[in-house]
KEKOLGU-736625 format. One record per residue (C-alpha): residue number from 0; chain; x, y, z. Coordinates in Angstrom, 2 decimals. Layout:
BEGIN
@pos=NUM&unit=A&X=X&Y=Y&Z=Z
...
This chain:
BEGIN
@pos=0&unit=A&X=261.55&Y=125.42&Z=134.87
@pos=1&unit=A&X=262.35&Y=121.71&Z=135.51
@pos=2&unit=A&X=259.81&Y=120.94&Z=132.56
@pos=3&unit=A&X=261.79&Y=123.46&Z=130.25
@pos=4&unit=A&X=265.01&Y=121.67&Z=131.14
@pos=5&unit=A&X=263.65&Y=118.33&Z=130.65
@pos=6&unit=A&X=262.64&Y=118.98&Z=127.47
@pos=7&unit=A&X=265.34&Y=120.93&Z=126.31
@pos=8&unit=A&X=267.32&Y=117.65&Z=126.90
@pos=9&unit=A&X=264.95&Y=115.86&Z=125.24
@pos=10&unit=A&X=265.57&Y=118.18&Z=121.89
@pos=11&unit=A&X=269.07&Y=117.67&Z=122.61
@pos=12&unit=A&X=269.58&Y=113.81&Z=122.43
@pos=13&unit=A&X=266.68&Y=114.29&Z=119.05
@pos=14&unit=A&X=269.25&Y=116.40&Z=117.65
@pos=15&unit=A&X=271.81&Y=113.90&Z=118.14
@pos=16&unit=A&X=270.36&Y=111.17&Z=116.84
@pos=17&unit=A&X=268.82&Y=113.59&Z=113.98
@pos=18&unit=A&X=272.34&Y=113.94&Z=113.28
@pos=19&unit=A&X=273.24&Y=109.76&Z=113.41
@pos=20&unit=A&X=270.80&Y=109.07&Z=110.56
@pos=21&unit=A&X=272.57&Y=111.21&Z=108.22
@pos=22&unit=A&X=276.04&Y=109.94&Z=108.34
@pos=23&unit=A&X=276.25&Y=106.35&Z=106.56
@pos=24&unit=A&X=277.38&Y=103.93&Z=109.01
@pos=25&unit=A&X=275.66&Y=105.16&Z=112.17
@pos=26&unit=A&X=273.16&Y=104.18&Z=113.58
@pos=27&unit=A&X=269.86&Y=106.31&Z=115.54
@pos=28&unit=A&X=269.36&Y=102.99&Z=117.43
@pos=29&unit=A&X=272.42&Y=102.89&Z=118.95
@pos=30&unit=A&X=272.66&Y=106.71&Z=120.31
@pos=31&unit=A&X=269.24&Y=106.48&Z=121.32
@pos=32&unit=A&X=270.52&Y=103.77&Z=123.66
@pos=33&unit=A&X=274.05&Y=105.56&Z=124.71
@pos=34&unit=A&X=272.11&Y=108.80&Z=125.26
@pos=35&unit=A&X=269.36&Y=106.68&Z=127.99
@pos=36&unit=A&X=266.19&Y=107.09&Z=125.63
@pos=37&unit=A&X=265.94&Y=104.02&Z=123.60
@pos=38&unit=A&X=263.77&Y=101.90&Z=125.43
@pos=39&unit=A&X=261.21&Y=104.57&Z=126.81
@pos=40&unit=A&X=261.54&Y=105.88&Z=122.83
@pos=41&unit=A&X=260.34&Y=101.77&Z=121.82
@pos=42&unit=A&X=257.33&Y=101.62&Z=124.65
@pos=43&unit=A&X=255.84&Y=105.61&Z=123.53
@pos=44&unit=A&X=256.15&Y=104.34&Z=119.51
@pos=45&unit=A&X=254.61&Y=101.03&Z=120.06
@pos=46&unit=A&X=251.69&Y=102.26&Z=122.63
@pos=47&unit=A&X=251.36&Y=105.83&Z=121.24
@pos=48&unit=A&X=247.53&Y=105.96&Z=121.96
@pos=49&unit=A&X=247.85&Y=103.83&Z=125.36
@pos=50&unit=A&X=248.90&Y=106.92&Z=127.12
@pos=51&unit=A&X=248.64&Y=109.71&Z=124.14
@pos=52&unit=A&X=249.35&Y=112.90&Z=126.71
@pos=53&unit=A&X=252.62&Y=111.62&Z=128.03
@pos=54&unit=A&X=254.18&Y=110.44&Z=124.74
@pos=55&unit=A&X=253.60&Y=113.11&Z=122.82
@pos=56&unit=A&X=255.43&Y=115.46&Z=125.70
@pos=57&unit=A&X=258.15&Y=112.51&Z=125.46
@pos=58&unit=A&X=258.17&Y=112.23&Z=121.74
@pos=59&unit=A&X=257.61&Y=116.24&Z=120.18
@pos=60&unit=A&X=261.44&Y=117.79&Z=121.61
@pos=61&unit=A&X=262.78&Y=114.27&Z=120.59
@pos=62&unit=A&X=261.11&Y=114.92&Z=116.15
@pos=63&unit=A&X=261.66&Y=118.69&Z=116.99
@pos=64&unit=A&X=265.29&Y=118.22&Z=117.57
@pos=65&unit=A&X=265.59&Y=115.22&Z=114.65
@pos=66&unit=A&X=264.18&Y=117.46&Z=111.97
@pos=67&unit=A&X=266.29&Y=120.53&Z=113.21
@pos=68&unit=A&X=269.38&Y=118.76&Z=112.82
@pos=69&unit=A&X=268.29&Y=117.14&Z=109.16
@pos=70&unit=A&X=267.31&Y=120.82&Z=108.49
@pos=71&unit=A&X=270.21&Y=122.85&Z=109.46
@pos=72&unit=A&X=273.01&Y=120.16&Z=109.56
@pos=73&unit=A&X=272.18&Y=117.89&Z=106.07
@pos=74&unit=A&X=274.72&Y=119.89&Z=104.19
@pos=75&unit=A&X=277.33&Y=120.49&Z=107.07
@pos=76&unit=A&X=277.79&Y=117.10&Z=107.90
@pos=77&unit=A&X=278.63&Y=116.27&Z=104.22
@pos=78&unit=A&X=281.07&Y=118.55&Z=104.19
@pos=79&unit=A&X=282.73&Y=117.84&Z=107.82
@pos=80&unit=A&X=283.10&Y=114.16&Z=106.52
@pos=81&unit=A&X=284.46&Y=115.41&Z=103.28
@pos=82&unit=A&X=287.28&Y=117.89&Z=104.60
@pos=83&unit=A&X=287.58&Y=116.61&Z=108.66
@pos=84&unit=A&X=287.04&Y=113.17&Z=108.50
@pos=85&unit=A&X=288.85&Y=111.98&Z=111.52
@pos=86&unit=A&X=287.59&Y=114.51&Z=113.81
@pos=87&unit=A&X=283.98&Y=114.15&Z=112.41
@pos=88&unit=A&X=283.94&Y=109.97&Z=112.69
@pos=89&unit=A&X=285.88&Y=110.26&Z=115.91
@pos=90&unit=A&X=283.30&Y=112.30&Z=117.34
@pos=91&unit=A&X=280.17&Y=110.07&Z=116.64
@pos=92&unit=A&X=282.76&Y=106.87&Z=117.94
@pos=93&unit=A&X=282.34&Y=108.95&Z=120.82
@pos=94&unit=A&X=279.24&Y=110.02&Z=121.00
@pos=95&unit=A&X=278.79&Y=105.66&Z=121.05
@pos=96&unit=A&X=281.63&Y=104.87&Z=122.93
@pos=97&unit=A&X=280.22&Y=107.49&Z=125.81
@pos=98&unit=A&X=277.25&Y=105.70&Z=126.86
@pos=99&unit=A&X=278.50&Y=102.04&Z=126.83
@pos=100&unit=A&X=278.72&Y=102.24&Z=130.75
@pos=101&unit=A&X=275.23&Y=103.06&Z=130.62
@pos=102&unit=A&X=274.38&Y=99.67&Z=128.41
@pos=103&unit=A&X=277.06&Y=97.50&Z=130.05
@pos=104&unit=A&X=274.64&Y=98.15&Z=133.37
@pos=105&unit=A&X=271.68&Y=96.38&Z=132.33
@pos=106&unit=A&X=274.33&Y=93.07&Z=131.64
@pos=107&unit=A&X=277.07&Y=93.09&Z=133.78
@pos=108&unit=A&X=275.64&Y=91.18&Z=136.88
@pos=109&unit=A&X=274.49&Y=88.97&Z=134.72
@pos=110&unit=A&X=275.82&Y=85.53&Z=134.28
@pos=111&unit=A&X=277.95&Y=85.09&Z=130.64
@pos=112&unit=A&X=276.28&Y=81.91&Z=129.59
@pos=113&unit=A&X=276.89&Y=80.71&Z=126.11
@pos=114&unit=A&X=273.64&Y=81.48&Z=125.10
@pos=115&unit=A&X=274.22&Y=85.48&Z=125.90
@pos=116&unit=A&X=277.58&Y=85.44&Z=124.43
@pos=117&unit=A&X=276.62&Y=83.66&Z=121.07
@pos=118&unit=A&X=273.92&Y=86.60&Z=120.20
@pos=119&unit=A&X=276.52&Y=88.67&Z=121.53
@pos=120&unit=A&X=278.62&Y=87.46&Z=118.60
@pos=121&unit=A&X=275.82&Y=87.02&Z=115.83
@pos=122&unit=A&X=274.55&Y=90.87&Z=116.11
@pos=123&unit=A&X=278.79&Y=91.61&Z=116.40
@pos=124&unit=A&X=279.47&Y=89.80&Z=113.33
@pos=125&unit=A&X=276.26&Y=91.51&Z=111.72
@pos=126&unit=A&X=277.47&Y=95.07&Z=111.62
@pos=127&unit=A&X=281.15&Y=93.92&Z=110.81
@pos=128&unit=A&X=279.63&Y=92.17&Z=107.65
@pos=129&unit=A&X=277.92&Y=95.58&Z=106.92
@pos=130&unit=A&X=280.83&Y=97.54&Z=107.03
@pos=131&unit=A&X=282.27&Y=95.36&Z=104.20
@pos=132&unit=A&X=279.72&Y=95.65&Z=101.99
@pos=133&unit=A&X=280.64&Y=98.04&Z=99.40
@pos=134&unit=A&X=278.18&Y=101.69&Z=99.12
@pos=135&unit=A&X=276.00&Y=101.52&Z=96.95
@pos=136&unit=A&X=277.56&Y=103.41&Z=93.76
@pos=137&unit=A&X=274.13&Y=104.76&Z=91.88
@pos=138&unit=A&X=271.06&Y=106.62&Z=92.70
@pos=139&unit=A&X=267.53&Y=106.26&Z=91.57
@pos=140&unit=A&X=265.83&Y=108.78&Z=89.44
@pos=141&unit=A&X=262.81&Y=110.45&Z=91.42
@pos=142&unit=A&X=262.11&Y=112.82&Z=88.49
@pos=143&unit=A&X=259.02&Y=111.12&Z=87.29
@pos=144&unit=A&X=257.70&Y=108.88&Z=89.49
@pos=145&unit=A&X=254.63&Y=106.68&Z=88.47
@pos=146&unit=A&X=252.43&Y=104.56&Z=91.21
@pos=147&unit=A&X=255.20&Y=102.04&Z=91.36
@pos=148&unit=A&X=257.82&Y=104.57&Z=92.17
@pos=149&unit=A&X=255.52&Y=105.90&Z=95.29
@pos=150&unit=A&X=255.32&Y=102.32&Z=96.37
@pos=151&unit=A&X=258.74&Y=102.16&Z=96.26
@pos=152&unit=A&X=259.66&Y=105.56&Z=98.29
@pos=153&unit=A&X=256.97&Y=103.95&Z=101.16
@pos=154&unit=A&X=258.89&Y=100.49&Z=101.11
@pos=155&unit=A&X=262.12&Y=101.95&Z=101.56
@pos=156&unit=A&X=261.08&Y=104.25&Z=104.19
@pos=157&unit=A&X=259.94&Y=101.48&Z=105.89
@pos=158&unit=A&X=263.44&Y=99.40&Z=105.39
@pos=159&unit=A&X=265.15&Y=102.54&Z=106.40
@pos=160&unit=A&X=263.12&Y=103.07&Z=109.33
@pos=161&unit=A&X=264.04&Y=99.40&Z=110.75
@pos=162&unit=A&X=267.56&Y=100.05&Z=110.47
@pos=163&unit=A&X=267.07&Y=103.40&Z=112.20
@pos=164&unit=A&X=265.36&Y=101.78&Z=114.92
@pos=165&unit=A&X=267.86&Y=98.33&Z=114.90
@pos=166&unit=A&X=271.14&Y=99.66&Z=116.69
@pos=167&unit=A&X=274.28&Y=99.34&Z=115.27
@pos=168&unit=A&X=272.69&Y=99.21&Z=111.28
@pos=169&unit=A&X=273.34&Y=102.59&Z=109.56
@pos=170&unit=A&X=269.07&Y=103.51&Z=108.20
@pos=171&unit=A&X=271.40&Y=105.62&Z=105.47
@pos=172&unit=A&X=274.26&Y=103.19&Z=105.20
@pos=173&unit=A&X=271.18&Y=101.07&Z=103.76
@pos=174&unit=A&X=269.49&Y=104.25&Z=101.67
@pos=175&unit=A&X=272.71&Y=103.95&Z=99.86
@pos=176&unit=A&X=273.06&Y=100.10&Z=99.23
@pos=177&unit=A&X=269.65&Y=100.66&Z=97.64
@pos=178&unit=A&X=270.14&Y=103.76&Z=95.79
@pos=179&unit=A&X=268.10&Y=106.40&Z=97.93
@pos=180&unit=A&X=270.31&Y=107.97&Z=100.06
@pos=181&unit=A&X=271.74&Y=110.92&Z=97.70
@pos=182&unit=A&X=268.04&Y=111.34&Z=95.99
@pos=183&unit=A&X=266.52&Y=112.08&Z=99.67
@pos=184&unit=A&X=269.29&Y=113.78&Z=100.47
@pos=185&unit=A&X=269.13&Y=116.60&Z=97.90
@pos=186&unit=A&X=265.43&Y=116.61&Z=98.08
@pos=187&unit=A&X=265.74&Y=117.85&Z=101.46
@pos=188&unit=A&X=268.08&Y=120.36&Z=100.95
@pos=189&unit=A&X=266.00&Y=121.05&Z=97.93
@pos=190&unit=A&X=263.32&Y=121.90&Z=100.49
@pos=191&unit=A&X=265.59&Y=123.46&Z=103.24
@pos=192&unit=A&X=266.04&Y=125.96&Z=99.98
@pos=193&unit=A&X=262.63&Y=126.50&Z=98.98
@pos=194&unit=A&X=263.68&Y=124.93&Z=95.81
@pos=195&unit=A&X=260.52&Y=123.00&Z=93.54
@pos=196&unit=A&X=258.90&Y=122.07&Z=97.13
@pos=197&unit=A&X=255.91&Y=120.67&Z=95.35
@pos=198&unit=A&X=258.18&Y=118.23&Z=93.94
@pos=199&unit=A&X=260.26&Y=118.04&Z=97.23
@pos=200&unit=A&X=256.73&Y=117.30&Z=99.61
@pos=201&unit=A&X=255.43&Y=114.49&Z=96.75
@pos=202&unit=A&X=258.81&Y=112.27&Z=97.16
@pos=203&unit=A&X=259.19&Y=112.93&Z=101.33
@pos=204&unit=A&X=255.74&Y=112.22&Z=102.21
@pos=205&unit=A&X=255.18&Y=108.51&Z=101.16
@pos=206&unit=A&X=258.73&Y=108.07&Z=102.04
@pos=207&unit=A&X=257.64&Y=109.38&Z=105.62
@pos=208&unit=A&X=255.06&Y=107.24&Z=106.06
@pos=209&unit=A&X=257.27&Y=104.60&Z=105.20
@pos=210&unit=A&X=259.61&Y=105.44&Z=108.09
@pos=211&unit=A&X=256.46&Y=105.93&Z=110.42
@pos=212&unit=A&X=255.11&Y=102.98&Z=109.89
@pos=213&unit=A&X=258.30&Y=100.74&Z=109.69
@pos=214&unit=A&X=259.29&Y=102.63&Z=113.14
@pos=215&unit=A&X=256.13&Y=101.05&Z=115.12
@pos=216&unit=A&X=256.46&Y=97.60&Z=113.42
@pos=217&unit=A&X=259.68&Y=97.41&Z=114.19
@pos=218&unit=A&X=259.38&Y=99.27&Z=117.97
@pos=219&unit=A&X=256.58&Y=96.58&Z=118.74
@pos=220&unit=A&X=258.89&Y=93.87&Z=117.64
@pos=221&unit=A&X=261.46&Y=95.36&Z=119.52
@pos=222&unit=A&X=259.59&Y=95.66&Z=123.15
@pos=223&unit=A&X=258.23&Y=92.21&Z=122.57
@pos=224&unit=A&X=262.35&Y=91.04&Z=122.99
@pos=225&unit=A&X=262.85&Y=93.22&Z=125.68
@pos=226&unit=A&X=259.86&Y=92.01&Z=127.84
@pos=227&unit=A&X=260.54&Y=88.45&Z=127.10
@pos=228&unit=A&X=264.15&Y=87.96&Z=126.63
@pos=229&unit=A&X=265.52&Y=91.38&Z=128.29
@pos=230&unit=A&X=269.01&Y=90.33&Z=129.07
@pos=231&unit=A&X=269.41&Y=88.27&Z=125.81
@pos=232&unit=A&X=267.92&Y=91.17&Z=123.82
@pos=233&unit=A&X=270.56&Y=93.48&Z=125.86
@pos=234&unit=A&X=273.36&Y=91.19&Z=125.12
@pos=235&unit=A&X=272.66&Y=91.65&Z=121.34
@pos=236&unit=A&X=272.42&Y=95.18&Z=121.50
@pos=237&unit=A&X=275.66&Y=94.91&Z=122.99
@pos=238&unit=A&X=277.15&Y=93.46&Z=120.28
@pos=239&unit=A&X=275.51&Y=95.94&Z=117.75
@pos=240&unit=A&X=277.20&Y=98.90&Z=119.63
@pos=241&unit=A&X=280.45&Y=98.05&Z=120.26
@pos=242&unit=A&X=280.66&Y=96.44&Z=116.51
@pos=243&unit=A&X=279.16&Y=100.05&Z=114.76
@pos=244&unit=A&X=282.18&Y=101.54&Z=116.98
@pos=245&unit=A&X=284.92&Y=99.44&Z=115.41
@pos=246&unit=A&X=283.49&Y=99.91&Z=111.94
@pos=247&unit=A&X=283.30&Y=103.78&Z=111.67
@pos=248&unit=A&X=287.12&Y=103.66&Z=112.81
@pos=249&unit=A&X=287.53&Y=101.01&Z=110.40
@pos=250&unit=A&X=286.12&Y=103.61&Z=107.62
@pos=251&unit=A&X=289.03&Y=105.47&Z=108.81
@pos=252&unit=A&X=291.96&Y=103.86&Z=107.57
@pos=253&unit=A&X=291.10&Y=105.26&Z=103.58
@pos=254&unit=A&X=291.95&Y=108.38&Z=104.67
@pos=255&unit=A&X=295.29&Y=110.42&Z=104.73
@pos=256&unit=A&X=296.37&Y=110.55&Z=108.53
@pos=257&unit=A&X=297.15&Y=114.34&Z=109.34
@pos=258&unit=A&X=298.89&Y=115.03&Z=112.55
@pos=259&unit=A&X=296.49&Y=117.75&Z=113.40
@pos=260&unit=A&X=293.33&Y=115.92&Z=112.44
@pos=261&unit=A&X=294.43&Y=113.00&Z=114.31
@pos=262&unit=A&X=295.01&Y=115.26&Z=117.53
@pos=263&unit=A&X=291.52&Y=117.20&Z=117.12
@pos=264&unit=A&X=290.32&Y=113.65&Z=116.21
@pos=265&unit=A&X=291.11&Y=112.91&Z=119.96
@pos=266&unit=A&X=289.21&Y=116.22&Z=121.32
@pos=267&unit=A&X=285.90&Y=115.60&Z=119.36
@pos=268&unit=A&X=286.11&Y=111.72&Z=120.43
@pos=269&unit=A&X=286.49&Y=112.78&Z=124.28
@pos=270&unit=A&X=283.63&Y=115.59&Z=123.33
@pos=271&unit=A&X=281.49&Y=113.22&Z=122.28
@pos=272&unit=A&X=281.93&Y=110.58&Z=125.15
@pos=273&unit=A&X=281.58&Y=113.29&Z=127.34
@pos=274&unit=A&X=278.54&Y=114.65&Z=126.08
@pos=275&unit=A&X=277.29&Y=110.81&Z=125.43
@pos=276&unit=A&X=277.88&Y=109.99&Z=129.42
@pos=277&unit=A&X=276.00&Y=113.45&Z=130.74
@pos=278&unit=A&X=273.32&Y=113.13&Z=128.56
@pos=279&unit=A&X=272.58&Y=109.63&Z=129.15
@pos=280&unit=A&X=272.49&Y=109.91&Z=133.02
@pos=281&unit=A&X=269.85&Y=112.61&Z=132.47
């Protein structure tokens, strides 16, 4: 029973960060480190075959709730963001905003030297500079893709896969800047339909391998900083988080401010901090 729960959990937080990688301008990273997960996540990715039995226990409920939430929620989200913008941002700012106690822990008795504070700044100033970067306004063709094309798809998989794993740097924010984001999009709802799946399977696989293989790199790079420089490393994180937090509520201000979105705005924010806090002290 205590396995069950653990794992159910474990599909839980998967499902929320399943959820992150869909909506430009958040990041898997970061709720991967306000839900508790992200640095166990880094050490099973980067020694998968060290200790093969245990990660895959850790890792499975995390891809089984991922790919459930791409499968089921890829066309809801679109449309929450499209007709209940407020409330929808509000709740992944909380969803962020909820496990910040949880980061501020591995920092706060340490001492603010200058050092700390400037990669504070840097990896703050590196997701504000994001969010002014304009989206990406085209989409590549993935109707007839030659060898290059494939190459391509595994390239950007594995660009999309660092920002996944980097917190605070949307992996789809950067699928659009390039051009990919709407094609993959639509190629998995194409599949979530049944729709051409031959077609669908020839574009996702190469593009996940990309991802797989840009998540270790990136995961090895990633535990290297924390083993060496784990305060410094935290510090920057820091930054990341609390910077993707003022830049989805900066995406805000385009919108028309409705009383009553503005109000449930404040219930999905607490929701999500809520749910953040719990499931990060699990």
């Amino acid at each position: 029973m205590k396995h069950l729960k653990e794992n159910l959990i474990l599909v839980a937080k998967g499902f929320v960060i399943g959820i992150a990688n869909i909506i430009p301008g958040v990041s898997g990273g970061t709720l991967a480190i306000t839900l508790g997960i992200y640095e166990r996540l880094i050490k099973a990715i980067s020694h998968f075959f060290t200790n093969l039995k245990e990660n895959i226990k850790f890792l499975v409920p995390i891809a089984v709730g991922a790919v459930l939430s791409l499968l089921i929620l890829s066309n809801v989200i679109g449309y929450a963001l499209d007709h209940y913008p407020i409330p929808t941002t509000l709740l992944f700012v909380g969803l962020i905003f909820g496990g910040v106690p949880l980061l501020y822990r591995h920092v706060k008795t340490e001492k603010k030297s200058s050092s700390n504070l400037l990669i504070f700044f840097i990896t703050f100033a590196i997701v504000t500079i994001f969010a002014f970067l304009k989206e990406g306004n085209f989409s590549v063709d993935l109707s007839n893709l030659n060898l290059f094309g494939y190459i391509l798809l595994f390239i950007v998989g594995m660009v999309a896969a660092a920002t996944m794993v980097i917190p605070g740097i949307s992996g789809s924010f950067m699928l659009m800047l390039l051009g990919y984001y709407q094609p993959i999009i639509n190629t998995i709802r194409n599949l979530t339909r049944f729709d051409d799946l031959t077609k669908s399977f020839m574009i996702l696989i190469p593009f996940g391998i990309g991802v797989l293989v840009g998540i270790v790199l990136i995961a090895k790079l990633i535990e290297f900083l924390l083993e060496k420089y784990e305060v410094k490393t935290y510090f920057g994180i820091l930054g990341f988080v609390l910077a993707s937090v003022l830049t989805l509520i900066y995406g805000l201000f385009g919108n028309s401010f409705d009383i009553v979105q503005i109000l449930i705005g404040v219930v999905t924010f607490f929701i999500g901090s809520i749910v953040a806090y719990k499931l990060g002290d699990e």
